[in-house]
N, C-alpha and C positions, 0 to 999 in steps of 0.2 A: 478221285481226290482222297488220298490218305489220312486218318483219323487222326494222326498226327497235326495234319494241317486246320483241323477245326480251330474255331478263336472261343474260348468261355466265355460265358455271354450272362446276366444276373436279371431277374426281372420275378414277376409275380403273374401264379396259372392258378385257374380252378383245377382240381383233383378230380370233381365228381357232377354228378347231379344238383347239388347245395349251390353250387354257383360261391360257394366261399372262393376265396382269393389266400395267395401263401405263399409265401418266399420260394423263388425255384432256379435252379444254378439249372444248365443248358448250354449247350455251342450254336452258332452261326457257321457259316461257311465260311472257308478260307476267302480272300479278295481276289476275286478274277480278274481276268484282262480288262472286263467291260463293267466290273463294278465299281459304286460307290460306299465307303462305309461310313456310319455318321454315328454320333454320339446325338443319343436322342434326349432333346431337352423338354419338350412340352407332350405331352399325348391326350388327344378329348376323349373323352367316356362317351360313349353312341350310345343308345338302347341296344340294339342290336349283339354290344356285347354282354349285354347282361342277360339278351336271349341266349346268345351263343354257352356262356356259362353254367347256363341252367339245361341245353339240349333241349329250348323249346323246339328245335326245326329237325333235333333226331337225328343232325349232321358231325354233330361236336366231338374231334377225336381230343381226348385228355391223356396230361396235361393239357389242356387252354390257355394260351397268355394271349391276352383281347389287345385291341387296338389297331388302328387306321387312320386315325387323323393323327400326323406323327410331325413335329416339328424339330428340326434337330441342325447340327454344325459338322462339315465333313473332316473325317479325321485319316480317311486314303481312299486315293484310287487307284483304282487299274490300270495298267501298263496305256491301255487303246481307248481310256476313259477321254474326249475331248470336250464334255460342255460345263466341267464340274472340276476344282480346284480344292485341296485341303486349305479351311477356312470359312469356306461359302456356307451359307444356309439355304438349307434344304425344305423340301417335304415331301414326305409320303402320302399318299391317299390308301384307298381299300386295292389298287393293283399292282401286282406286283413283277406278272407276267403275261405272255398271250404266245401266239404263236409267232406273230410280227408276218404271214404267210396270205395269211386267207384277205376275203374280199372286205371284213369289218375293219380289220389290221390297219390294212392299207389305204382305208378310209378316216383314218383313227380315231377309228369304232371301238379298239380294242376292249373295252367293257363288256364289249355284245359279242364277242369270239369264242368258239365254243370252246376253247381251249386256255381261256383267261385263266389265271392264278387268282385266288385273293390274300390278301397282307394276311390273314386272320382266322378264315371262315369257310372248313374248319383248316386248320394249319398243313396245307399240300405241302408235300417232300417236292423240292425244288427239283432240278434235272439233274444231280448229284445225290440226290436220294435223301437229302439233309434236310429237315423240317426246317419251313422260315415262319417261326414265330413272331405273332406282335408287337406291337409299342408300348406296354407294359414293360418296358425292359431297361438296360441301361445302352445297348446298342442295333445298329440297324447293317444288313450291309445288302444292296437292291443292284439289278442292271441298270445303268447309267439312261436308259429310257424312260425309267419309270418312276425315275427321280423328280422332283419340281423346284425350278429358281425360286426364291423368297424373295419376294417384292421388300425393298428395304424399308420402306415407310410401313411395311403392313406387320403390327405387333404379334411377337410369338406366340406367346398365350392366346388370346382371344382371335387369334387368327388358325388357331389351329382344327377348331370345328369346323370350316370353311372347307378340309379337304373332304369333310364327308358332307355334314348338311346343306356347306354351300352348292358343290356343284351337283346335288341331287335337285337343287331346285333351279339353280341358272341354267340347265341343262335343257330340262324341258321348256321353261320360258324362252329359249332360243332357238329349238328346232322347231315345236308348234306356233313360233312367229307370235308371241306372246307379249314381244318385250318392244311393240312401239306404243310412245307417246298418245297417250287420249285414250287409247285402250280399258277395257276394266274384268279386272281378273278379281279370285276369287281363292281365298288363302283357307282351305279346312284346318281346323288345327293349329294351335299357336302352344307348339313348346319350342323344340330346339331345332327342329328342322323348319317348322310354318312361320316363328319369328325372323328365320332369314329367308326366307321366300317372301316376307312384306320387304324387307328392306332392301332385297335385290330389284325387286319388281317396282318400286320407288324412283329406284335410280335409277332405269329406265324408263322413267316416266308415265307409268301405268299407274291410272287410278287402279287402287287397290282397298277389297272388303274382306274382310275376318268374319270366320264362319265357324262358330264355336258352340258347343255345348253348354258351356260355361259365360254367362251375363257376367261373373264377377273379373272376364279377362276385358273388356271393352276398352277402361281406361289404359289400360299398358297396351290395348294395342290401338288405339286412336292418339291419345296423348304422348304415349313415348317412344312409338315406332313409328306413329305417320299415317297409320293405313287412316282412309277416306274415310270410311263409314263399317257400320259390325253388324253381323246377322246371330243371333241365337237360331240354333237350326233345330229345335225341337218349339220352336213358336211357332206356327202355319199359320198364323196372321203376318208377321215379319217375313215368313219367306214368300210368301204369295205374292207379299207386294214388292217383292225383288225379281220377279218372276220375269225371263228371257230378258236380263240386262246384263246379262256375263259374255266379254268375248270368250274368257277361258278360267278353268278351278284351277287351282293346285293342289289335290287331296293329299294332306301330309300324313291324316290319323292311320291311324294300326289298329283301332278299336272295329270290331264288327258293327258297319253301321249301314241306313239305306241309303242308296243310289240317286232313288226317283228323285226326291227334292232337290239336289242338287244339281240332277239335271233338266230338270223343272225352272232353275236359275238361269240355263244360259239360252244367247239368244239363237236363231236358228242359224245351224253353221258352228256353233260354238262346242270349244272341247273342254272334256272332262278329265285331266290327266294325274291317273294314280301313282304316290312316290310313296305310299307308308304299306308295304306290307300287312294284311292278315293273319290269322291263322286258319280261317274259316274261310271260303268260297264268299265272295256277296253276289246280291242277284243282282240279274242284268235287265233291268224293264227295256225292251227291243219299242215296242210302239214310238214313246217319245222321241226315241234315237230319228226313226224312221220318219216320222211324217216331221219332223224340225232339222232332219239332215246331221244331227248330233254325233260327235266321236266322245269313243270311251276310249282312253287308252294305256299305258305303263310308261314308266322311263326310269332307268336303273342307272345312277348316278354318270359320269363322262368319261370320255375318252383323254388320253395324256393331254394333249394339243388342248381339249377345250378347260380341260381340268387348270393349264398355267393363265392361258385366258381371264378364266373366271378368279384367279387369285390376283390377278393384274386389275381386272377391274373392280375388284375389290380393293385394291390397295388405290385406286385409282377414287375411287366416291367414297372412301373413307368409310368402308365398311367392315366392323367386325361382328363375334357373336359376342352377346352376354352370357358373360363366363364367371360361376365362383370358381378359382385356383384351390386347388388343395391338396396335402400330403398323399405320398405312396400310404402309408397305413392309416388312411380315411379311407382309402377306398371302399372295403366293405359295405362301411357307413355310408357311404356316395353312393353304392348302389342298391341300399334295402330304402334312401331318398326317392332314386331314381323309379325304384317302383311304382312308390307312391306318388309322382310326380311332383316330389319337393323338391325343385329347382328352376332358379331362372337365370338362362334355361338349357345351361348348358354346364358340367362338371369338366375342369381342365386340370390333369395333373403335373405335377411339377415334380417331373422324374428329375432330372438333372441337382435339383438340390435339397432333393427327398428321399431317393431310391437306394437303401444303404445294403449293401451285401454284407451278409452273416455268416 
């Protein structure tokens, strides 16, 4: 593809280390035969891009411009584009490609392909050698696969965290069989990813407990999300007497934290499935596993197919995130918040009538 045919493209990257954020002019790729391009209107703040920012993971090529959970309006497509019209609203998640080949592919596993893209993390030169930056920007342009229908009922904004913390957590509530009725799961964590892990797992019907560090999150998560009943996980009189009543956890935290008691919770048979990354290894106490038949496992957000699903059934029980909206140049500000975990519980920006090129 000739340099000629790039599209300039406006958005804001970190530079360096600092995770500072700064206006940065950029191209996109010309529109292929089997692209879609969208004018991006909403984009969520994840933690993960504020890792990415900073080079917690030592993967980060800079420039950086963050973002995955992308909501936006199609502005062209490709000649052999059939599921997608200028006009439609879209979304993007964290994939952006795979191989479409292998045996996950074809399962569409694509997430779990050794050969997946991500939107963001750190920014892969596409198969034209042309970096595809995130949703910090003012435009998107993706193969027609790996694009997502906008459920019309399901608002922009506060539906936008959904392509990442939603189906990081519908995902595994649906393949570890999580998600029938009378069931009781078990929510680590209540920011932005564990507060839709209660309200997912609600709406399917699953009694659901909040398992927190924090006593002063109880009420917002019994009174205004639902969940059943709340565990302080540094009481060992509270967890004791919770002890082997979990069909399954949903570990959302990212903090180094222990294992045993949590799987001290569930009952025998019952899984333990990690969605919040570390930095540090945690230990694995094998005994309990072993004599209670317990699983320990991972799940890294879904594949296309389950990823529309889960925005459908979202749009379907009227589920979104809690989202403050705020300006391109908050950001900063949103993410030295974010650090400190001032937000409930989810930051959404409003590129489309924020994002001013300089």
């Amino acid at each position: 593809m000739a340099k000629s045919e790039e599209v300039e493209a406006f958005g804001w990257a970190a530079r360096d280390p600092s995770g500072v954020l700064s206006p940065f002019k950029f191209s996109r790729r010309a529109t292929g035969n089997q692209d879609v391009r969208l004018k991006v209107l909403y984009c969520g703040i994840c933690h993960f891009d504020l890792e990415m920012n900073k080079n917690e993971w030592s993967v980060t090529v800079y420039p950086n411009v963050p973002g995955h959970e992308i909501v936006g309006i199609v502005t062209e497509v490709g000649a052999k584009v059939q599921k997608f019209k200028v006009g439609d609203k879209v979304g993007v998640g964290a994939l952006i490609g795979s191989c479409r080949k292998c045996e996950n592919c074809i399962n569409n596993l694509e997430n779990y392909c050794s050969a997946h893209q991500l939107t963001d993390s750190p920014p892969p030169p596409y198969k034209d050698g042309i970096t595809n930056y995130g949703g910090y920007s003012d435009h998107m342009v993706v193969d027609e696969h790996f694009v997502l229908r906008w459920p019309e009922n399901l608002p922009l904004d506060s539906g936008a965290p959904l392509l990442g913390a939603g189906i990081i957590t519908y995902s595994p509530l649906r393949y570890f069989k999580l998600d029938k009725p009378g069931m009781h799961v078990g929510v680590v964590g209540l920011g932005g990813i564990g507060h839709l892990a209660v309200k997912i797992a609600k709406a399917f019907g699953v009694k659901v407990t909040v398992i927190s560090t924090s006593p002063k999150k109880k009420d917002g998560a019994i009174k205004y999300l639902g969940a059943d009943s709340f565990l302080v996980s540094n009481d060992s009189d509270q967890m004791q007497a919770a002890a082997e009543t979990m069909d399954g956890i949903i570990d959302t935290s990212s903090a180094v934290h222990p294992l045993l008691p949590l799987i001290n919770l569930l009952k025998p048979h019952g899984k333990l499935v990690i969605v919040g990354a570390t930095e540090e290894p945690l230990g694995l106490p094998v005994c309990p596993m072993i004599i209670g038949r317990k699983v320990v496992a991972g799940s890294a957000i879904g594949g296309i197919k389950e990823t529309q699903e889960m925005l459908d059934f979202a749009a379907k029980h009227n589920i979104t995130t809690d989202v403050e909206v705020i300006s391109m140049d908050y950001v900063n500000t949103a993410m030295e918040r974010l650090q400190k975990g001032d937000v409930r519980y989810r930051f959404v920006l409003d590129v489309a009538n924020t994002l001013k090129a300089s």
